[in-house]
C-alpha positions in Angstrom: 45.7 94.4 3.3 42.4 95.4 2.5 40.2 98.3 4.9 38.4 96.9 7.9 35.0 97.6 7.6 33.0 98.9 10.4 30.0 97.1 9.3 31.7 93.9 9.7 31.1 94.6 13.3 27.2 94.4 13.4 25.7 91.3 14.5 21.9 92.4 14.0 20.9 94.6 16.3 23.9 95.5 18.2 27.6 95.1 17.8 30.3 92.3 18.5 33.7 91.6 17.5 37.2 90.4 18.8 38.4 92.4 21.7 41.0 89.8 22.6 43.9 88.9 20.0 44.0 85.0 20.0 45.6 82.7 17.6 42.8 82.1 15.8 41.5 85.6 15.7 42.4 89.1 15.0 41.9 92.2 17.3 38.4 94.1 15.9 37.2 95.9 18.6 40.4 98.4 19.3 40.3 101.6 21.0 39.8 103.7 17.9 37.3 102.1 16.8 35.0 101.9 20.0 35.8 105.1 20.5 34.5 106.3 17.1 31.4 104.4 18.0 30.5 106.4 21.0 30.6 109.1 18.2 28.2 107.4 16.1 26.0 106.4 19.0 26.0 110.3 20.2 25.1 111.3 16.7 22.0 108.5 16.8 20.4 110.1 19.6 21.0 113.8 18.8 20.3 113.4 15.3 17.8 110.2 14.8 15.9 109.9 18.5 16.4 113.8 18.4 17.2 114.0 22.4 18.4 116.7 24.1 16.8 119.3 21.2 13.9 120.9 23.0 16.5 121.8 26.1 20.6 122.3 24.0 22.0 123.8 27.5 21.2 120.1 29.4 23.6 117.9 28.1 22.7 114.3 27.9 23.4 111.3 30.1 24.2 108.4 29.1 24.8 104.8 31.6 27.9 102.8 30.8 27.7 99.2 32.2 29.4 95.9 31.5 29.2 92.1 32.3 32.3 90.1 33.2 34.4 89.8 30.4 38.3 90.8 30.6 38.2 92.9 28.1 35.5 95.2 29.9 37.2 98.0 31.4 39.3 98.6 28.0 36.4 98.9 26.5 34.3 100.8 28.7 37.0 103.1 29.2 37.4 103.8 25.2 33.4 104.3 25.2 33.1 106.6 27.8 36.2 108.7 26.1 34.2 109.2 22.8 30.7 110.0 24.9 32.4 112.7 27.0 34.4 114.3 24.1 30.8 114.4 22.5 29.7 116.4 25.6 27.7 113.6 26.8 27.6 113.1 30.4 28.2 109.9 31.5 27.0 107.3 34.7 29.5 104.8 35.1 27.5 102.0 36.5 30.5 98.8 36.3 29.2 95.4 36.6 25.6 95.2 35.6 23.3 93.3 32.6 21.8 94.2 29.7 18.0 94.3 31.2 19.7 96.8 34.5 21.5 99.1 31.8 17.9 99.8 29.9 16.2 100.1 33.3 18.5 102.8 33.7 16.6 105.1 31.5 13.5 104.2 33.7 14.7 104.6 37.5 13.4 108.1 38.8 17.1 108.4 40.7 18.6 108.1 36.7 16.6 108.6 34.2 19.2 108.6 31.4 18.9 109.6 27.8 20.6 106.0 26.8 22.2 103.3 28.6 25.2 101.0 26.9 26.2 97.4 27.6 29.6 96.4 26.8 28.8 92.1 26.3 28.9 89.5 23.7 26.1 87.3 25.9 27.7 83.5 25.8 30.1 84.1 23.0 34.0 82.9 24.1 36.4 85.4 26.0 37.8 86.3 23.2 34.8 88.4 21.9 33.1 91.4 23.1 30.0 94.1 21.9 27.7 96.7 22.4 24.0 96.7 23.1 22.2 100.4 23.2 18.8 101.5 24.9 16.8 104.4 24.8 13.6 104.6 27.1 11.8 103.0 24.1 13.6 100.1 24.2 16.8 98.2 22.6 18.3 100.2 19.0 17.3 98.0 16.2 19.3 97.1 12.8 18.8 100.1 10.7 19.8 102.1 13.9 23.4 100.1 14.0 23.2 100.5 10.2 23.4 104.3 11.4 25.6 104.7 14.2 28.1 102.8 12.1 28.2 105.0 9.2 28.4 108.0 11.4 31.6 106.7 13.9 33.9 109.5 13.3 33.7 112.4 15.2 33.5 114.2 12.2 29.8 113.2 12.6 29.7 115.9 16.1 28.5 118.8 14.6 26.9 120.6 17.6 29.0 122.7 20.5 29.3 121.3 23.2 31.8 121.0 26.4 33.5 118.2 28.0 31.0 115.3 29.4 31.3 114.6 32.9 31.5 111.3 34.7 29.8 109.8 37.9 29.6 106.2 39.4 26.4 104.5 39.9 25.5 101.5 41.7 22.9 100.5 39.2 23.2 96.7 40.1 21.7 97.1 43.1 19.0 99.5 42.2 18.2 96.7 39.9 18.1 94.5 42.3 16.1 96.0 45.1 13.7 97.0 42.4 13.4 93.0 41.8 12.9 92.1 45.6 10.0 95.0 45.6 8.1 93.1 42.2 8.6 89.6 43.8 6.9 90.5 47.5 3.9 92.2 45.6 3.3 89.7 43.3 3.5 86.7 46.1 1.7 89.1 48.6 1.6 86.8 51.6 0.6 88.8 54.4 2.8 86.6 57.0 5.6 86.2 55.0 5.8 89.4 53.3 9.5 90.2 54.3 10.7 86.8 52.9 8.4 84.9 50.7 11.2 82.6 49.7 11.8 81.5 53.2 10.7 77.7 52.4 12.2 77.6 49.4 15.8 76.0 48.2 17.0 77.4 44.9 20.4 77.2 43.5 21.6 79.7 41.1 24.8 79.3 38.7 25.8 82.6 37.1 28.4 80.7 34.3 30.7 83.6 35.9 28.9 85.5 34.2 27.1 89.0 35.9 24.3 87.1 37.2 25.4 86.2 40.4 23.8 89.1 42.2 20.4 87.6 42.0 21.0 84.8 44.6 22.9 86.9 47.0 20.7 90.3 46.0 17.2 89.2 45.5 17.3 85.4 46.5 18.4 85.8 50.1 16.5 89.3 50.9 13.5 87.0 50.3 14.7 84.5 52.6 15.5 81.5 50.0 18.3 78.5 51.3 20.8 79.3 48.1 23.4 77.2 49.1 24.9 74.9 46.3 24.4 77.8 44.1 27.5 78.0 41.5 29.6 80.2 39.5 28.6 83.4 41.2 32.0 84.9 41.0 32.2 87.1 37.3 35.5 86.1 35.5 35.6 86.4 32.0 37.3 83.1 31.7 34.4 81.5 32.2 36.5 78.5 33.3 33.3 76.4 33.9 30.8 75.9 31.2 29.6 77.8 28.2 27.6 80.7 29.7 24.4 79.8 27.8 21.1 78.3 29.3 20.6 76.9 25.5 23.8 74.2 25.8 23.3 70.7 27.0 26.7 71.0 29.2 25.1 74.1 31.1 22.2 72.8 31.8 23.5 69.0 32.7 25.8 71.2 35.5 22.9 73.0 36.8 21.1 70.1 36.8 23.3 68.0 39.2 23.9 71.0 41.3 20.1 70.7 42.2 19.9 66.7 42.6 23.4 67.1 44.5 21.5 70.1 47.0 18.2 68.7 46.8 17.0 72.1 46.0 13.5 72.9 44.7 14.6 74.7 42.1 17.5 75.6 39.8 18.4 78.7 37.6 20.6 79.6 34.8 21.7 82.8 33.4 23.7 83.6 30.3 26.6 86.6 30.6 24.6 89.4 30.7 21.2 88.0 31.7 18.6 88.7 29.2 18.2 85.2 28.9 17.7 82.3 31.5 16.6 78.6 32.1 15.4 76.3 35.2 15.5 73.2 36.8 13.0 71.1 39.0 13.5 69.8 42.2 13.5 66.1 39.8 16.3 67.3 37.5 13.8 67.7 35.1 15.3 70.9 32.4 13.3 74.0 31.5 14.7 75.9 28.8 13.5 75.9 25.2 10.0 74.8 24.5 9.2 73.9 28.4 10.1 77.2 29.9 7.9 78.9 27.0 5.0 76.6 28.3 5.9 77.3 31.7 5.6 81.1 31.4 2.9 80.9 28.7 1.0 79.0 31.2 1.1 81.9 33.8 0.5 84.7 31.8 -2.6 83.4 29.6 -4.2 82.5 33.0 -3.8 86.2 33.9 -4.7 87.3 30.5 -6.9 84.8 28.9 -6.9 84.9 25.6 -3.5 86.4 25.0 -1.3 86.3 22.1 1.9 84.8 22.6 5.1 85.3 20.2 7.7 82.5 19.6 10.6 82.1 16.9 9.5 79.5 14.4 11.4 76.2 15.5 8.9 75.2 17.9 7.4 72.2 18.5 3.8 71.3 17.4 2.8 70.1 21.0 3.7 73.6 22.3 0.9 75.3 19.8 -1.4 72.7 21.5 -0.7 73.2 24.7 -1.0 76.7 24.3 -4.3 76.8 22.7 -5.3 74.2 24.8 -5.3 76.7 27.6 -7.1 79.4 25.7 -4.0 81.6 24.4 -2.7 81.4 20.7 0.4 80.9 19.3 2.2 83.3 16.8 4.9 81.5 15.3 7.7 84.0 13.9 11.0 84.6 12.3 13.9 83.4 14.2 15.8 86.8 16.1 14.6 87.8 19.4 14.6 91.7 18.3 12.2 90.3 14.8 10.1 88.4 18.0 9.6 91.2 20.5 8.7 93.5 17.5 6.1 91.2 16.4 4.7 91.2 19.6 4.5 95.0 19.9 3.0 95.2 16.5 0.5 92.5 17.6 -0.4 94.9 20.4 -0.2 98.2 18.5 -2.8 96.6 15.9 -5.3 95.9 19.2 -4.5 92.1 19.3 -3.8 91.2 23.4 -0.4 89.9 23.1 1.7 89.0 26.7 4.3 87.5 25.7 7.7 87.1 23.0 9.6 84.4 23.3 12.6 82.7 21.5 13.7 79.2 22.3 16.9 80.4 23.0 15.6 81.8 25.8 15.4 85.7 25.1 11.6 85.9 26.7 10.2 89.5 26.8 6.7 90.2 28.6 4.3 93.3 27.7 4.1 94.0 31.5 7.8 94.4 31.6 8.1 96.9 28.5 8.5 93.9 26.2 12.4 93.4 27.8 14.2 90.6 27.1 15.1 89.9 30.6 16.0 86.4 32.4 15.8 87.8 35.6 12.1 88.9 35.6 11.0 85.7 33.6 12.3 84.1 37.2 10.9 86.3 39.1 7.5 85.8 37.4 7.9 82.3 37.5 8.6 82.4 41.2 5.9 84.6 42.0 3.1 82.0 40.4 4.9 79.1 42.2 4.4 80.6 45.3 0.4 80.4 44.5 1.4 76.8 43.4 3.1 75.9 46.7 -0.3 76.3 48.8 -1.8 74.0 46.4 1.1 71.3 47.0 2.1 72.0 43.5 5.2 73.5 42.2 6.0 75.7 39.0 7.3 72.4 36.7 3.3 71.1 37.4 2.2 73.6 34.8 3.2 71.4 32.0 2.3 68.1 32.7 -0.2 68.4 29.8 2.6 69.1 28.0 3.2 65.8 25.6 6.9 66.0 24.9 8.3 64.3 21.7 10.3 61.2 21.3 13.4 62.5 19.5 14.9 65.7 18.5 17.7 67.1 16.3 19.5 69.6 14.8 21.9 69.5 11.7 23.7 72.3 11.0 25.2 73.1 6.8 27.8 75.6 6.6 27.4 77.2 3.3 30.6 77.0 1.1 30.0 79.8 -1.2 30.2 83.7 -1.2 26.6 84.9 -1.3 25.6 82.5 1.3 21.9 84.2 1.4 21.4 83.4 -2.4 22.8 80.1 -1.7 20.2 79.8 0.9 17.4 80.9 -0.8 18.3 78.7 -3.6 18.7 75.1 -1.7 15.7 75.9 0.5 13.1 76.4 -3.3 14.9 73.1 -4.0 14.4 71.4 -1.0 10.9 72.6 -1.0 10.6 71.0 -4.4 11.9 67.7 -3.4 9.6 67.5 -0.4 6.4 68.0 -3.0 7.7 64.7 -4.9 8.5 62.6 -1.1 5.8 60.9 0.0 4.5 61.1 3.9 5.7 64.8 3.8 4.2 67.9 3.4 5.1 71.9 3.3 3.8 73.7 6.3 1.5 76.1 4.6 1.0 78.1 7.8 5.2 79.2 8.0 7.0 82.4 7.9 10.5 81.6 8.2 12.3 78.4 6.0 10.4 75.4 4.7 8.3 73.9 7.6 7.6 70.2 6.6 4.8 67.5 8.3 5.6 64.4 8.7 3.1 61.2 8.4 2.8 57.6 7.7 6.2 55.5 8.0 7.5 58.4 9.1 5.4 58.7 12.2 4.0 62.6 13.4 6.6 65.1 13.6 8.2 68.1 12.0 11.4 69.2 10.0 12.2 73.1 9.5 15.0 74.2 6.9 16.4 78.0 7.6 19.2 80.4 7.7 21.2 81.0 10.5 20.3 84.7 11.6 24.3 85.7 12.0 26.2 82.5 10.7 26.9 81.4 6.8 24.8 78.2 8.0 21.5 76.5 6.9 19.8 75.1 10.2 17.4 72.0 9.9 15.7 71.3 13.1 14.0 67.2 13.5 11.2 66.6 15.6 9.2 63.2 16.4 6.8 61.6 18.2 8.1 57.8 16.7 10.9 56.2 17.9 13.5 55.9 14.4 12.1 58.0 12.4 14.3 60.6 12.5 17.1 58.3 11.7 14.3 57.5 8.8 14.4 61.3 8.0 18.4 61.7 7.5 18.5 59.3 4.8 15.4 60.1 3.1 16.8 63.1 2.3 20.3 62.7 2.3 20.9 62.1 -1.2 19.4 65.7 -1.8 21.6 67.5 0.9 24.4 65.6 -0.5 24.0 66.6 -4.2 24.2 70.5 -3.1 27.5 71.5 -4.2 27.5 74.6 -2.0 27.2 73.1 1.7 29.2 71.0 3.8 26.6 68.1 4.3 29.0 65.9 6.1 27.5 66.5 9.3 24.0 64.7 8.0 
């Protein structure tokens, strides 16, 4: 049997793997190897965020939280084993989500060195991870790249004693810190106290960690939650996929708010860095709508403003948002590759407010560029507050948003090996074939995949051709404005997809 790999394990810019032996799938994630981890992870910020070197006698602290899964406490427990034997202390905060664990280097009452989350966001049961923070924000792919090739604790070479451990309730910090933002951003002076107290909003959690922000921030502020779902964390996830980006999700979060007749609904994945709405018509916000939504707020506080989004969006979202005086930054699929963009943007004097992937990952400047789905609510309830007074609600922000006729996705596993050359290599062919079709056009304008415009027969729309980030796929995303024409699309070029001998096409 050949040696497991620890690099196997990355998944960009953190870490997953199998943490529950299934049928189907092999135990990754065991106790050794987490526990090596901690050892890389220790090494990473002695050695490469150089913490902890000005004072040597202070020994560091580290947070330790986790969403819902089963396989949690196994893991958290192996973690915390190799941080202590590092001589790391350690804050053992329990349930909690990604966004909470890197507020945790923030919050005057912890201000830790580094904060890990034990999740695999909406992946199955089955799978588990890591995510790591500093103050400066989330560890990127070189920095797995390093804590990986140093998990051994051959890689402690400074004295040190025996980490100790402490509880937190970090959660609750978290959310208190939450009800705070949302009363100063409404600031009604007569409902200060509870803001929400008009409002009906139902909240499903997937059984994921996100539960505490009906009964933690909702309710302080005085919202009706009732017909919220899902609240209870079990890694099961018995429900739905835990992932605002799947129809099923957002079809049961939608009839939980026609059922209620609530004015609002919201959805969070596991560990809430991303989420997604509903209006009081059933209407969904996730993908390019809730990007409207919240570009709409923030380039009417910041006119002008940049805002970041991964590259499959739709043509009417550029308009809208130039039609409101922001601009549109189109980028590379990968919500760390968006939310650097958007601090480079910034860092090179350009105004930028916002990063944003379809998926959901949405990361404000005024929120230290954090991928977090529970602030993106709580901005987006603070401006429909303002709305409400007008006899408006938050889902009136896009009305000017034209939305297209048809939309799809076709996914091609790649058969061979080197499923990046493949890639590369059927994307310069496809982009070949398109220069010969008539009615379509390479996006010139494109960073990521072939873009193509489509005219004529074809009526206006859009195709985009690109790699899955993680998976040995090739993604093509359809967009049109003309009823048929995508069915138009999929045999125009079916012929070509089919004559590539290294995908599965049969999906097309």
């Amino acid at each position: 049997m050949p040696e497991f790999k620890l690099a196997s394990l990355q998944n960009g810019s953190d870490i997953r793997g199998i943490a529950i032996e299934t049928a189907e799938h092999k135990l990754t994630l065991t106790d050794e190897r987490i526990e090596n981890i901690a050892y890389g992870f220790a090494a990473w910020l002695k050695e490469v965020k150089q913490l902890g070197v000005e004072n040597e006698n202070k020994p560091l602290t580290v947070s330790v939280g986790h969403d819902s899964r089963l396989s949690a406490e196994r893991i958290k427990t192996a973690f915390i084993k190799g941080l202590t034997n590092a001589g790391i202390d350690v804050i053992d905060v329990g349930l909690s989500t990604t966004p909470a664990m890197f507020m945790s280097t923030k919050y005057d009452a912890y201000k830790c060195d580094g904060a890990v989350m034990v999740t695999a966001s909406h992946l199955p049961f089955e799978y588990n991870g890591l995510k790591f923070f500093t103050k400066d924000g989330g560890a990127e792919h070189e920095d797995i790249d390093y804590i990986l090739n140093h998990a051994s604790w051959e890689t402690i070479t400074w004295d040190n004693n025996q980490g100790k451990i402490t509880t937190g309730s970090l959660l609750d910090e978290y959310a208190k810190d939450l009800v705070t933002k949302i009363r100063v951003g409404i600031n009604d002076k007569d409902y200060y106290e509870q803001p929400l107290a008009s409002r009906h909003i139902v909240v499903d959690a997937g059984n994921g960690a996100g539960g505490f922000f009906a009964e933690k921030v909702l309710l302080p502020l005085g919202a009706n939650i009732s017909g919220s779902q899902f609240l209870e964390p079990d890694g099961n996830f018995p429900n739905h996929i835990q992932n605002p980006d799947n129809k099923e999700a957002m079809k049961s979060i939608q009839e939980a708010v026609l059922m209620n007749k609530a004015d609002m609904g919201v959805i969070f994945d596991t560990d809430v860095d991303r989420s997604a709405l509903v209006d009081r018509k059933g209407d969904t916000l996730n993908r390019n709508n809730l990007i409207a939504v919240i570009s709409a707020i923030l380039i009417k506080e910041n006119p002008g403003t940049t805002i970041v989004t991964s590259s499959a969006t739709s043509e009417h979202l550029k308009t809208f948002i130039t039609s409101l005086g922001g601009k549109q930054d189109r980028y590379i699929t990968g919500y760390r590759n968006v939310i650097n963009r958007g601090i480079q943007l910034n860092n090179e004097g350009v105004p930028t407010s916002l990063a944003i992937e379809t998926s959901g990952h949405a990361a404000l400047e005024e929120n230290y560029f954090l991928d977090d789905g529970a602030y993106l609510v709580a901005k987006i309830l603070m401006a429909d507050a303002t709305l409400q007074k007008a006899g408006k609600d938050f889902s009136d922000l896009i009305t000017s948003l034209k939305q297209p006729i048809e939309t799809d996705e076709v996914r091609f596993k790649i058969l061979s090996e080197d499923t990046r050359a493949t890639g590369a290599k059927v994307m310069e062919a496809f982009t070949l074939f398109i220069e010969k079709t008539s009615d379509l056009s390479i996006e010139p304008a494109n960073l990521e995949g072939v873009r193509v415009n489509t005219t004529g027969h074809y009526g206006t729309g859009w195709m985009l051709l690109r790699m899955s980030l993680h998976e040995p796929l090739l993604v093509l995303n359809l967009e049109s404005d003309q009823a048929g024409s995508i069915q138009l699309l999929r045999e125009t070029i079916k012929d070509f997809f089919y004559n590539q001998v290294d995908l599965d096409s049969s999906r097309l």
